[in-house]
N, C-alpha and C positions, 0 to 999 in steps of 0.2 A: 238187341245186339250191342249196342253200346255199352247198357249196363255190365255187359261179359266182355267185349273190349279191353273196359275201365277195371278189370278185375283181372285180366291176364296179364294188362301193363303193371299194376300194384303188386303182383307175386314177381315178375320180373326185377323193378326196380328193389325190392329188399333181398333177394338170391342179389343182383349184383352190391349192394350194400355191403351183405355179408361176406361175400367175395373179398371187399376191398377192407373188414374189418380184419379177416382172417391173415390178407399180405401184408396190413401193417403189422400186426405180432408177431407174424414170421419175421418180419424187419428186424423190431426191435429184438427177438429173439438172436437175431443172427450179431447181432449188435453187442458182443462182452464188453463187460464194465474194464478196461485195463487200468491193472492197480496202479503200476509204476508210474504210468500219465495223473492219475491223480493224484500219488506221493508227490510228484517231481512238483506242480501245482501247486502243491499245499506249501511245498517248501519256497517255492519262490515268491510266493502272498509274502510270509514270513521274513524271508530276506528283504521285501520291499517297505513294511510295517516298521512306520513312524516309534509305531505306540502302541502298548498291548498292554493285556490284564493277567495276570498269571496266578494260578492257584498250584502248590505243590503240595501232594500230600504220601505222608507214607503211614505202612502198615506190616502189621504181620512182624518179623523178629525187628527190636527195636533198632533205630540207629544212631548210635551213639555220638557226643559232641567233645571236642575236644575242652571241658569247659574252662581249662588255664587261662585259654586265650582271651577269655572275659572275668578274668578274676575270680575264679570261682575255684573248689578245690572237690567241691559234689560229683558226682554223677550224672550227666544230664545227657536226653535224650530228643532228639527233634520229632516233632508231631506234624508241623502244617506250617506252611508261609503264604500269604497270602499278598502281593504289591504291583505293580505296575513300572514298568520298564520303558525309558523313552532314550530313544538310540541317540546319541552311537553309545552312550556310557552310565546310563543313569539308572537305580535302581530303587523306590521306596515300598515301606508298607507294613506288614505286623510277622510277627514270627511267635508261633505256638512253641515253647520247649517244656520239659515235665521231670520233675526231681519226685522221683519214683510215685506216689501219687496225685502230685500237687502239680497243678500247667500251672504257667505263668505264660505273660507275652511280652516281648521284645519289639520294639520301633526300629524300624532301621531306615537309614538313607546308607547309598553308598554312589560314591561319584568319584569316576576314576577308577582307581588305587585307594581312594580314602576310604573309611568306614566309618558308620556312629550310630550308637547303638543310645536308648533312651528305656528306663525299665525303671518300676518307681523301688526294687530294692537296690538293683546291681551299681545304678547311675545316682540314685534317690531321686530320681524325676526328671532327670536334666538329660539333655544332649552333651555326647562325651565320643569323642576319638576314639575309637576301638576297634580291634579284628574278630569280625563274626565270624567269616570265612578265610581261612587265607589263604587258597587256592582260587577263590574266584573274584573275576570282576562283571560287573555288570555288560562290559563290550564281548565278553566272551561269551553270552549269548546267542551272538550273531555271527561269532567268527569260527573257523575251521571243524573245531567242535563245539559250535553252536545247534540248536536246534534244527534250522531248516536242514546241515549236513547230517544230522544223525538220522534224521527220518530219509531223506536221501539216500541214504549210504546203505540202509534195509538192505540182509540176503533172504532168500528161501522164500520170497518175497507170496504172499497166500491172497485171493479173493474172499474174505469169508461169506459176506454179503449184505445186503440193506436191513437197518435195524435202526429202532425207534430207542432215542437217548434220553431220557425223561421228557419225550414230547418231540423230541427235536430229530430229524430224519438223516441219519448219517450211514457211512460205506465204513464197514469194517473189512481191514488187512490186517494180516496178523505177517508176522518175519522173525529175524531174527537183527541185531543191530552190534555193532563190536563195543565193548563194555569201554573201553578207552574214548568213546567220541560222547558218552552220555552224561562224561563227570561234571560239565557245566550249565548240561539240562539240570541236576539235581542240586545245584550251587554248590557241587565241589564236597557232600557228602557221600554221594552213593559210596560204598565197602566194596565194590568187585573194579577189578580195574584189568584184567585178564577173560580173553576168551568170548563165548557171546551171550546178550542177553536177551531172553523172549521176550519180544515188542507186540502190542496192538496199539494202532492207529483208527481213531473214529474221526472222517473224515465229512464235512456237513455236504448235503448234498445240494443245498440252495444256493451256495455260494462259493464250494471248493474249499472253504480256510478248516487250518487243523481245529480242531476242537478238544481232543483229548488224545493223549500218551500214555501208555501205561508197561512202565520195564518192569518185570523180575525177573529178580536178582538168583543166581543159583542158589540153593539151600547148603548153607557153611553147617562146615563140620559141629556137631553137638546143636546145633537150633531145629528146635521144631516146625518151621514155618518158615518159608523165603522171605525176602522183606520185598514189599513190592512197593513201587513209586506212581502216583499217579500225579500228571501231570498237564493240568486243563488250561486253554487260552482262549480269550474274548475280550471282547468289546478293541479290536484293531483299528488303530488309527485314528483313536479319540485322541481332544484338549486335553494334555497333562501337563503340569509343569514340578519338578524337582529341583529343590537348591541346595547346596549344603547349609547344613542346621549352625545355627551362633549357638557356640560352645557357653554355656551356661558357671 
C-alpha cells in the first residue's frame, strides 16, 4: 500500500508541476514586448551617456563629400567613420573616404565649432584647422536632433521580434523616422532632408541600450540602389578623454 501511495502522490505532484509550467507561458504569453517602452529606454540610456563609441557606416548609392571644404578639387565619397564622443561637445577618431578606387583615412578631432582634420597627403601628417563637416557639431548629437530624439520620435512604430546580432541577443522594431531629425545621426551627410525615412532599431536585450540604427534613404531619381546608413553604439560610458590637437 505505501508503495501505491508514493506512486499516486509522484503523478500528482508533476500534473500540478505541469499545471504551474503551463500558467507561467500563458503569463509570459500574455506579457507583449511594448516597443515604444523600449525605444523611449534606449533613448534615455543615450541622453544620459557620458561617453560612447560610435561606428557609422554607409552603403549602396555612394555619398558624396563636399571635398572643397578640405582642399581638394576630386571627387570624394564617404565610406565609414569610426570615433568616440564624450559630451556635451567632443568628437575624435578616423574617417574612411575613397577617390573612386583608392580609401584613404582621415583623423579627425572636433571640439565645439572647431574641426581638424590630420591625413598624411591632404595635411602631410600634421594636425591642421579644418571643416570636415560643416553642418555638424559634435553636441548635436545629443541635442533636438540628436540620436536619442530620432529614435524617439519613430512613427508606424512595428514589433518585428527577438533576434540574434552576431551573437548578441537584441529586440527588433522597425518604423519609420522624419528624414530632418536624422542629419546629425549621419554627421550632417545623409542627401534626404524631406519626408520619411525607413528605420530599424536593434535594441539589446540584456541591458536596454541601442546597439544599432539602420536609415534608408529613398531611392533618388537615376540610382540603382538606396544608400543606407548604418549606425552602431557601444561601449557607453567608458574613460575617454579628447583635447584639441597642437597645430603642427
Amino acid at each position: 500500500m505505501m508503495k501505491k501511495w508514493m506512486s499516486l502522490g509522484l503523478i500528482l505532484l508533476l500534473v500540478l508541476a505541469a499545471c504551474n509550467g503551463d500558467d507561467e507561458k500563458k503569463e509570459d504569453e500574455a506579457t507583449p514586448v511594448n516597443a515604444q517602452t523600449l525605444i523611449n529606454n534606449a533613448a534615455s540610456k543615450i541622453d544620459e551617456a557620458s561617453t560612447f563609441e560610435l561606428v557609422l557606416e554607409a552603403s549602396g548609392t555612394p555619398v558624396l563629400l563636399n571635398a572643397g571644404e578640405i582642399g581638394l578639387n576630386q571627387e570624394l565619397a564617404f565610406r565609414r567613420a569610426q570615433g568616440v564622443f564624450v559630451s556635451p561637445d567632443k568628437l575624435g577618431g578616423t574617417v574612411e573616404i575613397a577617390l573612386e578606387d583608392v580609401i584613404t583615412e582621415l583623423e579627425i578631432i572636433l571640439v565645439g565649432n572647431q574641426q581638424f582634420i590630420k591625413q598624411s597627403f591632404i595635411t602631410q601628417g600634421k594636425w591642421q584647422e579644418m571643416t570636415f563637416s560643416p553642418t555638424f557639431t559634435p553636441a548635436s548629437l545629443k541635442d533636438e536632433e540628436g540620436i536619442a530624439n530620432a529614435i524617439r520620435s519613430m512613427q508606424q512604430v512595428e514589433y518585428v521580434g527577438e533576434e540574434d546580432l552576431d551573437g548578441l541577443p537584441v529586440y527588433h522594431i522597425r518604423g519609420v523616422v522624419d528624414a530632418a531629425l536624422v542629419k546629425s545621426v549621419t554627421v550632417g551627410f545623409i542627401g534626404t532632408s524631406n519626408g520619411n525615412i525607413q528605420s530599424d532599431l536593434y535594441i539589446r536585450k540584456e541591458d536596454g541600450l541601442l546597439e544599432k540604427l539602420v536609415l534608408q534613404e529613398p531611392l533618388q531619381e537615376g540610382a540603382e540602389e538606396p544608400t543606407v546608413w548604418t549606425i552602431s553604439l557601444y561601449n557607453y560610458n567608458e574613460e575617454y578623454t579628447i583635447e584639441i590637437p597642437e597645430e603642427e
